[in-house]
C-alpha positions as CSV (number, residue, x, y, z in Angstrom):
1,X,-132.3,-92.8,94.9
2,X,-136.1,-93.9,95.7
3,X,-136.9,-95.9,92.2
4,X,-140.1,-97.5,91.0
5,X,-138.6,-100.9,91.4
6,X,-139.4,-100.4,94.6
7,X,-142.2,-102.9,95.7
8,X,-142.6,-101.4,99.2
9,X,-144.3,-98.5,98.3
10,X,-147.2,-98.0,100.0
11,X,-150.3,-97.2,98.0
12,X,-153.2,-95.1,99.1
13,X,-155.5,-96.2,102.0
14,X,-158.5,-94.9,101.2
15,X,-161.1,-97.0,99.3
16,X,-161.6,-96.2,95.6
17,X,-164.7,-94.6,94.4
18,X,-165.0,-97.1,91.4
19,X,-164.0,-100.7,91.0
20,X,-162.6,-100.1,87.5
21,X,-159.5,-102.1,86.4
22,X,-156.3,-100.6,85.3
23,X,-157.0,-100.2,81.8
24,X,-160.0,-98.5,82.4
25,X,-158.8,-96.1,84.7
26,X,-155.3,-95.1,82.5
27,X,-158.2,-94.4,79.3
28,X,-159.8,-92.3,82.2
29,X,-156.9,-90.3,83.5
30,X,-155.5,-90.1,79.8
31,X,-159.3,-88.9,79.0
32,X,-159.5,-85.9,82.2
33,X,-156.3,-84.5,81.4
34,X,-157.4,-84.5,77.2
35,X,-160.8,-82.8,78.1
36,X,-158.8,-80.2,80.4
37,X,-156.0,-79.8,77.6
38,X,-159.0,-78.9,74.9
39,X,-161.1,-77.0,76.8
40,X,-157.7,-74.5,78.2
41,X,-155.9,-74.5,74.7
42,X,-158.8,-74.8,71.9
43,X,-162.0,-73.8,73.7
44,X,-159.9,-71.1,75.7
45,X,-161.8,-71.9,78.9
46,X,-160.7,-70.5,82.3
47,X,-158.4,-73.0,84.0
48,X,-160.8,-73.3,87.1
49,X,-163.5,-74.9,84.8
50,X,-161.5,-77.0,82.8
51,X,-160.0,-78.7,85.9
52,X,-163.3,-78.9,87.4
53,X,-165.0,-80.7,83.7
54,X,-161.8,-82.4,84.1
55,X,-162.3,-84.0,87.4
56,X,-165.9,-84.9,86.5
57,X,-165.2,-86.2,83.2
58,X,-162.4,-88.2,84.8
59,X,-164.7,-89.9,87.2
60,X,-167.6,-90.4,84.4
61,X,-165.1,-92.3,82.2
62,X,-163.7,-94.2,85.1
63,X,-167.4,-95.8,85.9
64,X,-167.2,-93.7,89.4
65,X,-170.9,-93.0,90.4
66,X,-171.4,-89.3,90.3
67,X,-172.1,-87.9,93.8
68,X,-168.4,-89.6,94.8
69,X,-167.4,-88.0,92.5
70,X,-168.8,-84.6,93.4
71,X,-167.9,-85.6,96.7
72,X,-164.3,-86.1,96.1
73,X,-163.5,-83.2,93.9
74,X,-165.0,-80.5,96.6
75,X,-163.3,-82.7,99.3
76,X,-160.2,-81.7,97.3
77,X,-161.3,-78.5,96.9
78,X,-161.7,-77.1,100.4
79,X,-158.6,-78.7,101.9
80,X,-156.3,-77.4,99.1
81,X,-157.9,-74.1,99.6
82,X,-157.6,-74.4,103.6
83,X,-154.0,-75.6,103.5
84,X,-152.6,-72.8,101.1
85,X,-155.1,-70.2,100.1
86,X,-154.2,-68.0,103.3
87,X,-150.4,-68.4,102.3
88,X,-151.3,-67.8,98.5
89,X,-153.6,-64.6,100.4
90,X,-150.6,-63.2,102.7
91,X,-147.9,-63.3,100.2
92,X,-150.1,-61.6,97.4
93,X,-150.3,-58.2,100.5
94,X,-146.7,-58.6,100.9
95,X,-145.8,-58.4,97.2
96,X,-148.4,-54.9,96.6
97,X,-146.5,-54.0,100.1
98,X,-143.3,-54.4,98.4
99,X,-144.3,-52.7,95.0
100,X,-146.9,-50.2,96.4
101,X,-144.3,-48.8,98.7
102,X,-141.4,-48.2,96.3
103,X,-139.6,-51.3,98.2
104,X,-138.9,-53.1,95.4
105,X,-138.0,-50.0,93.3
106,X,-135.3,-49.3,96.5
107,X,-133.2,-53.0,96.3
108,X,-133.1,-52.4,92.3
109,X,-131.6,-49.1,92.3
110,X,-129.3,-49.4,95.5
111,X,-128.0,-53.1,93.7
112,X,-127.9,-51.6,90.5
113,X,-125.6,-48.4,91.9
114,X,-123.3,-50.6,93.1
115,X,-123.1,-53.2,89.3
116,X,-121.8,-52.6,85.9
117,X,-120.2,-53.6,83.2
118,X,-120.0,-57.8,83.4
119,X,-121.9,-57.4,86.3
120,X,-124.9,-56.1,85.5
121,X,-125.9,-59.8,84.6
122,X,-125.6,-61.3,87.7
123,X,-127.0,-58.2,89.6
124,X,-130.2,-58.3,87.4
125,X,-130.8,-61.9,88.3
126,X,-129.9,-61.4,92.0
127,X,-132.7,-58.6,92.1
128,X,-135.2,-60.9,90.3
129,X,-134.4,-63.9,93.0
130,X,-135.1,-61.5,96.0
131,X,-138.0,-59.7,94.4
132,X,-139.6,-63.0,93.2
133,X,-139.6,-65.0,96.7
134,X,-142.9,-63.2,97.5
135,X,-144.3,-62.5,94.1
136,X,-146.3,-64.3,91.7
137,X,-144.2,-64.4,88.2
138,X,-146.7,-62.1,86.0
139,X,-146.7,-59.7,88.6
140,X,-142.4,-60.3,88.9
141,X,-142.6,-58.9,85.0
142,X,-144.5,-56.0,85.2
143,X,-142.4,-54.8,88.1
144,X,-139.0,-55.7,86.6
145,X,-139.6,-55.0,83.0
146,X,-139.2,-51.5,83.7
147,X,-135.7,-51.8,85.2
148,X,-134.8,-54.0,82.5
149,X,-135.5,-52.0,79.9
150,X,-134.1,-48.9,81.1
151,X,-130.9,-50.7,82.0
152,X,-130.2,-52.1,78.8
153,X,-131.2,-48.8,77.3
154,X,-129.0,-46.3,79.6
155,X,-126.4,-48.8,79.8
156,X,-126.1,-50.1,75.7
157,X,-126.6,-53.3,76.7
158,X,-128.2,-56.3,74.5
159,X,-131.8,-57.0,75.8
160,X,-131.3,-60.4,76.4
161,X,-128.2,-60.1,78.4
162,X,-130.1,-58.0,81.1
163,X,-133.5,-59.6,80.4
164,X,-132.9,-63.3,80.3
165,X,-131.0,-63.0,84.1
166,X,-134.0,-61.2,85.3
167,X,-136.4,-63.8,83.3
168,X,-134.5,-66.7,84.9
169,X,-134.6,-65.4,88.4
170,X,-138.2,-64.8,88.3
171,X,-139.0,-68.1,86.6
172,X,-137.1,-70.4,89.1
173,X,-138.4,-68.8,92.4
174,X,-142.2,-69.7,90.7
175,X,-141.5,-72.8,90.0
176,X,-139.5,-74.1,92.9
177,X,-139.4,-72.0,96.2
178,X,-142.5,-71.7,98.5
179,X,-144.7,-70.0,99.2
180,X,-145.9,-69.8,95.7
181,X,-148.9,-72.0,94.8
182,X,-147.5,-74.7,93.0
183,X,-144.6,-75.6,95.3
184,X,-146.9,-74.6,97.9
185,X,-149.6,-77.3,96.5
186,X,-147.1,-80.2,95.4
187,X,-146.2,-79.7,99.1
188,X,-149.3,-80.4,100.5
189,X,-150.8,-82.7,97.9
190,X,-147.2,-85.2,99.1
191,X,-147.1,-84.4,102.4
192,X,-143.5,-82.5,102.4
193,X,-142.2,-80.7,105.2
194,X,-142.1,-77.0,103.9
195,X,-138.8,-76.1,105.8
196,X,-136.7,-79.1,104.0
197,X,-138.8,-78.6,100.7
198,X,-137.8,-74.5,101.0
199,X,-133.9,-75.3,102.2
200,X,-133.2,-77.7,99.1
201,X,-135.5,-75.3,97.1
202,X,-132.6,-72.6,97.7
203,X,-129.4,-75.6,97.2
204,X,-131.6,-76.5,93.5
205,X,-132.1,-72.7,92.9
206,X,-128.7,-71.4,92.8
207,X,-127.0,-73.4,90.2
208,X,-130.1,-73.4,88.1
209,X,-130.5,-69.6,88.0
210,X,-126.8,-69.3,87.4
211,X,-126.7,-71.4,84.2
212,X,-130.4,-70.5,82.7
213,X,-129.9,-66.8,83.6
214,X,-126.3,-65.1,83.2
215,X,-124.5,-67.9,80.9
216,X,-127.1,-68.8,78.9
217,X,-127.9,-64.8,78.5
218,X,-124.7,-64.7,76.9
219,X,-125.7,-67.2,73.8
220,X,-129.7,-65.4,74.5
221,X,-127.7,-62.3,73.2
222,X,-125.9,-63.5,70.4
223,X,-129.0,-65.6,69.3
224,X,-131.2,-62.2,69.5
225,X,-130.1,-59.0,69.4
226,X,-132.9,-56.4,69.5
227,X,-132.8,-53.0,70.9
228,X,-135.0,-52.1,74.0
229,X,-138.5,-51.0,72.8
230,X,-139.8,-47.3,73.9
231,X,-143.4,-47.9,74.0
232,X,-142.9,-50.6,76.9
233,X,-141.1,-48.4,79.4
234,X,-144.2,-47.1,82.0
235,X,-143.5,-44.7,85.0
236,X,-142.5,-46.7,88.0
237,X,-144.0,-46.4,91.4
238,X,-141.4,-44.8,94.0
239,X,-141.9,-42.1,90.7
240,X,-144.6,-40.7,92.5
241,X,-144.0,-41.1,96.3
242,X,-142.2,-38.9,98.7
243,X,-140.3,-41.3,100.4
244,X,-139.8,-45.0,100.3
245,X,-138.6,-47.7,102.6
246,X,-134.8,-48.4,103.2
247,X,-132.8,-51.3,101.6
248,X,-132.1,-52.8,104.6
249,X,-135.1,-52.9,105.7
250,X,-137.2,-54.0,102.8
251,X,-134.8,-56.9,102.5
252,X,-135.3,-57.8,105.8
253,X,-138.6,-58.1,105.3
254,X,-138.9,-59.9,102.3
255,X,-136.3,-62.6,104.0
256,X,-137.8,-62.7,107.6
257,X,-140.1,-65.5,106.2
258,X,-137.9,-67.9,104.6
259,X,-135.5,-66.8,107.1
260,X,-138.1,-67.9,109.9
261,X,-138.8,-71.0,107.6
262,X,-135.8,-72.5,107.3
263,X,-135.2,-71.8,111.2
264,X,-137.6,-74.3,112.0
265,X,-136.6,-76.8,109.9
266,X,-133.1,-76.7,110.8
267,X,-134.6,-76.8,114.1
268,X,-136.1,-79.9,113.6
269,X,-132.8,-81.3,112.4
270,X,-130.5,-80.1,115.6
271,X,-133.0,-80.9,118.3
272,X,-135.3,-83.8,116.5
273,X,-137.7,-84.0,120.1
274,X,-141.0,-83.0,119.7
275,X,-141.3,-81.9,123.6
276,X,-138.6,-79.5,123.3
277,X,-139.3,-76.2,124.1
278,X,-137.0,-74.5,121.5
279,X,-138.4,-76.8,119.3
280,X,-142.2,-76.7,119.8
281,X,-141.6,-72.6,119.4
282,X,-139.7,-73.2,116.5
283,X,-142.3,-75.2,115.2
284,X,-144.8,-72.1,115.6
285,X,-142.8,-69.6,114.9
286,X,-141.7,-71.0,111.7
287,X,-145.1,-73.0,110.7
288,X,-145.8,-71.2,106.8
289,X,-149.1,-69.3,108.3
290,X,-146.7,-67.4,111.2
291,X,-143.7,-66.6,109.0
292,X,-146.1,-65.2,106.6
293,X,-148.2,-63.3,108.4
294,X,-145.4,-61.9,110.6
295,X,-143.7,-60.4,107.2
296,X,-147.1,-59.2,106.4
297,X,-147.6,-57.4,109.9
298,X,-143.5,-56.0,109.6
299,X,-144.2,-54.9,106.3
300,X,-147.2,-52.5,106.7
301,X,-144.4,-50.7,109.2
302,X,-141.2,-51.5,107.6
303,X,-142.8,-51.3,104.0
304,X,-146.1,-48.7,104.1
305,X,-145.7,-46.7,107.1
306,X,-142.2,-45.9,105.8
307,X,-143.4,-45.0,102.9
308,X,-145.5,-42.2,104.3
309,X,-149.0,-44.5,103.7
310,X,-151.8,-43.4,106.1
311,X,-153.8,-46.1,108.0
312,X,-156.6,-46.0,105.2
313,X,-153.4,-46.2,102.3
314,X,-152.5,-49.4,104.2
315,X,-156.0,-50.4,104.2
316,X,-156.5,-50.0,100.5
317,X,-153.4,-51.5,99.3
318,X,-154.2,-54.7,101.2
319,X,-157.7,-54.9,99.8
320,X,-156.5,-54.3,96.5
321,X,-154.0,-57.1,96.8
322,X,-156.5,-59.9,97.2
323,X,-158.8,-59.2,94.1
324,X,-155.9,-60.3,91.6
325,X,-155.4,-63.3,93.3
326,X,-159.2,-64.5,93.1
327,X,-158.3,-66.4,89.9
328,X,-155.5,-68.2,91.2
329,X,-157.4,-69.2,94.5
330,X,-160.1,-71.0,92.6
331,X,-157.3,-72.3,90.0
332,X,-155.3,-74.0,92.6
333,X,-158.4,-75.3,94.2
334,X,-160.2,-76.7,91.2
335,X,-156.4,-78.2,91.0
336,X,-156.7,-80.1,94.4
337,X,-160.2,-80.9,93.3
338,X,-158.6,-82.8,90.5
339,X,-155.7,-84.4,92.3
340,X,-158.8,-86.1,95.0
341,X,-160.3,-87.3,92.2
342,X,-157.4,-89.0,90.8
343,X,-156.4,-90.4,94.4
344,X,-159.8,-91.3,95.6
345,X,-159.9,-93.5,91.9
346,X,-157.2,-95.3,92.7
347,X,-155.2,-93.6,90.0
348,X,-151.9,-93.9,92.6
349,X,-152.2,-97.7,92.9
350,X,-152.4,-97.9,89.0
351,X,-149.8,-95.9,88.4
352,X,-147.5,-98.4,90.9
353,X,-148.6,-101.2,89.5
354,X,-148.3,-100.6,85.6
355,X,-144.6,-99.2,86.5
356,X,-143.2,-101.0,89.5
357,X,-140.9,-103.0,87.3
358,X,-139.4,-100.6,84.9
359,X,-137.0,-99.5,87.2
360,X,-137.8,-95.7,86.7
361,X,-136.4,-93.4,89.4
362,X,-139.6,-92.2,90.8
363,X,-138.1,-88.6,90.9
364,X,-137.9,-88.8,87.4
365,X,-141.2,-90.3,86.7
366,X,-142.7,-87.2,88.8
367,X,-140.5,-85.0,86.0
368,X,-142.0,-86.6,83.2
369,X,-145.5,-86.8,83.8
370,X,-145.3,-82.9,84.5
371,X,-143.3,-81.8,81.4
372,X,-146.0,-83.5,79.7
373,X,-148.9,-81.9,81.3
374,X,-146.8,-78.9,80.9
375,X,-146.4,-78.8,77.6
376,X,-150.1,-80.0,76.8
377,X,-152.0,-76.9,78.6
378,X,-149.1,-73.9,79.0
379,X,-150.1,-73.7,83.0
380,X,-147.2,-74.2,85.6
381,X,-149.3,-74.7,88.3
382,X,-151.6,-76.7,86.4
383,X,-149.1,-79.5,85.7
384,X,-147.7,-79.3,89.3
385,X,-151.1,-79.8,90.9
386,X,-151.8,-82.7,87.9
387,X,-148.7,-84.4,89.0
388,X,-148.8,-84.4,92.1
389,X,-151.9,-86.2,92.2
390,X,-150.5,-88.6,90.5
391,X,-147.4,-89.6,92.3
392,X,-148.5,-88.8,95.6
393,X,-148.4,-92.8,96.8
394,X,-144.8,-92.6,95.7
395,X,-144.1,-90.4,98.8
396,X,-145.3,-93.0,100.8
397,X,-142.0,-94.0,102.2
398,X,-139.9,-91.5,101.3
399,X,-138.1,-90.0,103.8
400,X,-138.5,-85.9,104.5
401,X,-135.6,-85.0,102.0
402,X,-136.4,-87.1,99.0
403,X,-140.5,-86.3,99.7
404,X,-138.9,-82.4,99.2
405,X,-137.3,-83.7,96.2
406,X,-140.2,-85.1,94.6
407,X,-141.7,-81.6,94.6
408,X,-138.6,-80.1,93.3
409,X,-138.9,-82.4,90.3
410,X,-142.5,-81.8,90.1
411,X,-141.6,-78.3,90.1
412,X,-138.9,-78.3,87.6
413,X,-140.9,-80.4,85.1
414,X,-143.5,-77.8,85.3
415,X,-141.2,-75.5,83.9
416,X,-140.2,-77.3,80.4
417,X,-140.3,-75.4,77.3
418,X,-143.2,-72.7,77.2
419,X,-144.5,-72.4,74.1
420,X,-147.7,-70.6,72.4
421,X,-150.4,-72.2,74.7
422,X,-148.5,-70.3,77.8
423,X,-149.8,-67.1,79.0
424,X,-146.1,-66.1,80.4
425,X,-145.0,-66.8,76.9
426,X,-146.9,-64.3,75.1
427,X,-146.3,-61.8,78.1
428,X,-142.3,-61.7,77.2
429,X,-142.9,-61.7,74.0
430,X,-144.8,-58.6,73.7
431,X,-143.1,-56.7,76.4
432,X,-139.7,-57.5,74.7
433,X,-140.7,-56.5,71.5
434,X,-139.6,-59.8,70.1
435,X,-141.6,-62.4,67.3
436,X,-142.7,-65.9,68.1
437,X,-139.5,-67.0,66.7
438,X,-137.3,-64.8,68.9
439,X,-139.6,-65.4,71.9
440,X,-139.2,-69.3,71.2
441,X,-134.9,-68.9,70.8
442,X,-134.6,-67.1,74.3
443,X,-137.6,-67.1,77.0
444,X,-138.5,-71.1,75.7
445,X,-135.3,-72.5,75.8
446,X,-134.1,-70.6,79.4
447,X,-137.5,-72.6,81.0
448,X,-136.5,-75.9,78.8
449,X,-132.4,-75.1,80.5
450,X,-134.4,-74.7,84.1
451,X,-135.9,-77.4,84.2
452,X,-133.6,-80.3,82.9
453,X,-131.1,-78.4,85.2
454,X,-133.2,-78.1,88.0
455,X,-133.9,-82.2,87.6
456,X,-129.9,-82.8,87.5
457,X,-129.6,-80.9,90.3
458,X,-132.3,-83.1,92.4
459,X,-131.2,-85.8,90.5
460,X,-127.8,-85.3,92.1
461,X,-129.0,-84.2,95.8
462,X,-131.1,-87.9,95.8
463,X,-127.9,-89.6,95.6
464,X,-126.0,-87.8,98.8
465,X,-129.3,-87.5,101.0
């Protein structure tokens, strides 16, 4: 396992925008992430300002002279945007693909035919997993709260039992598996291959969703036991189409880019020669921006041609998936932004220094520092960008599996206990029907039971690989 003790660790190679000592830059960093904190949670600012008042203020307080300042946060800026806003782009079309069509609607219904009884649990959080790979969480909700709601209502279950699964399914593909933004951004911020990060996303996944979602549903249940409320049940899409798109098909789809994904990187392992043919067409073929884009181009076939959509239906879906995503674009890179301005302070060589003898696993040090962020401004993606900035020189020398680990932990530290300053929080709670109390006994403590689990399980992995 990669610890702090470590010595060897390279530090960052570019030259620090300010001279400031190591006390003056921890009051700094400790200062950015307090203005960002206030301004998302008291002042209710949009996330995109805060970070970017953030990154400013971080520089200001770190003596940094302004226009490297300015210089490094828009540095950060455009290359996070360039290196994942067109994957952020392309999975935001194939997600309205996959609800616009009645796609989605068509793997819950055929899984759900085929489920009951004790079942129905691990069904729900199956359909959650596959549903969430290319969808961002909030929209995950709306699309599944439907089907939970009429499940546990037709069925007599207890909400939680069917809600939690789905809950957990949708929470640990957002925080874990690419290609959404915050694994996407951890990866890039650390320099992780996407392939390894993806494969030991799905080994970390598995046992996480199992515990958080289907057992812990069972205490969930017993904890909270409210009916299913009416008023939340709205009329799902396939309700008002003619036809819709195959299982097999629609799964095929939604799997041909991890599928493509992880080809390439086992790819990489098997063959390990750069001039190889198989390998330099694996290398394309399964590069994030191909995979993605070939779903995308499947899916408006597989997806919205067979669900009757006209060439201007197609058209109009796609344009009306990008608009949503306009927040999180300029979220994630006001984020990048941020994590430029903490590298270009010399924030990485600080953090070395001040911990290289506590003997701290650096995977767990990567945990911490996002639970914290976590649980200071509510935001997922917020913490993972944060703390990937920060630990970025502790990838240095990492080899490709334990870099991919380091964004596991990042990612599973993002996760811990969601509480009143999260949006998702609030979102469960009022679709569920359930008080701040209830909210805090079931949704809070399934992320809190992802992410410690989530850490054990990379915990674990670091000491095989």
């Amino acid at each position: 396992m990669t610890s702090l003790s470590v010595e060897t660790l390279a530090a960052d190679t570019v030259e620090p925008i300010t001279s400031a000592g190591n006390a003056q830059l921890g009051i700094a960093v400790l200062a950015g992430i307090a203005v960002i904190v206030l301004l998302i949670t008291v002042a209710k600012l949009h996330a995109f300002l805060a970070l970017t008042i953030g990154s400013l203020a971080l520089g200001a307080f770190a003596g940094a002279p302004l226009d490297k300042v300015i210089a490094s946060f828009t540095t950060g800026l455009g290359s996070t945007v360039a290196g994942v806003g067109v994957l952020i782009a392309l999975g935001a079309i194939l997600g309205k693909l996959l609800a616009d069509s009645g796609g989605a609607d068509q793997i819950v219904d055929t899984i759900l035919a085929k489920a009951g009884g004790r079942a129905m649990p691990w069904a729900m959080v199956l359909i959650a997993s596959v549903i969430g790979l290319p969808l961002f969480f909030e929209v995950g909700i709306v699309l599944l709260i439907p089907v939970v709601l009429l499940v546990a209502k037709r069925g007599n279950y207890s909400l939680m039992r069917i809600g939690i699964p789905a809950l957990a399914g949708l929470s640990v593909m957002h925080g874990l598996i690419p290609p959404h933004p915050g694994p996407l951004v951890a990866i890039d911020a650390i320099g992780a291959n996407l392939g390894v990060t993806l494969a030991l996303g799905v080994v970390v996944a598995i046992p996480t969703v199992i515990i958080a979602g289907p057992l812990f549903s069972r205490y969930a249940a017993r904890w909270v036991d409210i009916p299913a409320p009416d008023r939340m049940v709205p009329q799902r899409t396939s309700e008002k189409l003619e036809r819709r798109p195959s299982f097999a098909a629609t799964v095929a789809t939604v799997l041909l880019p991890v599928v493509l994904m992880l080809g390439k990187a086992l790819v990489d392992i098997v063959v390990d020669d750069p001039e190889n043919t198989v390998q330099r067409v694996a290398d394309v073929v399964g590069s994030p921006l191909i995979a993605l884009l070939a779903a995308v181009l499947v899916g408006l076939f597989t997806l919205g041609r067979a669900a009757g959509f006209t060439k201007d239906r197609l058209a109009s879906t796609v344009e009306k998936s990008l608009a949503p995503i306009a927040g999180v674009l300029m979220i994630v890179g006001a984020g990048g932004g941020f994590k430029q301005t903490l590298i270009d302070s010399g924030v990485g060589q600080m953090v070395l220094d001040i911990s290289k003898d506590w003997s701290i696993p650096a995977l767990l040090l990567a945990w911490l520092i996002a639970v914290a962020i976590r649980l200071a401004t509510g935001s997922a993606t917020v913490a993972t960008i944060s703390a990937a900035g920060l630990v970025t020189p502790l990838a240095a020398d990492m080899s490709s599996t334990h870099a991919a680990l380091l964004v596991l932990a990042i990612g599973a530290g993002s996760l811990f206990f969601s509480h009143v300053n999260d949006a998702g929080f609030w979102l469960v709670k009022e679709y569920f029907g359930m008080n701040v109390g209830q909210t805090i006994k079931t949704w809070s403590v399934m992320e809190t039971l992802i992410s410690v689990v989530g850490l054990g399980c990379v915990l674990l992995l670091s000491l095989v690989l």
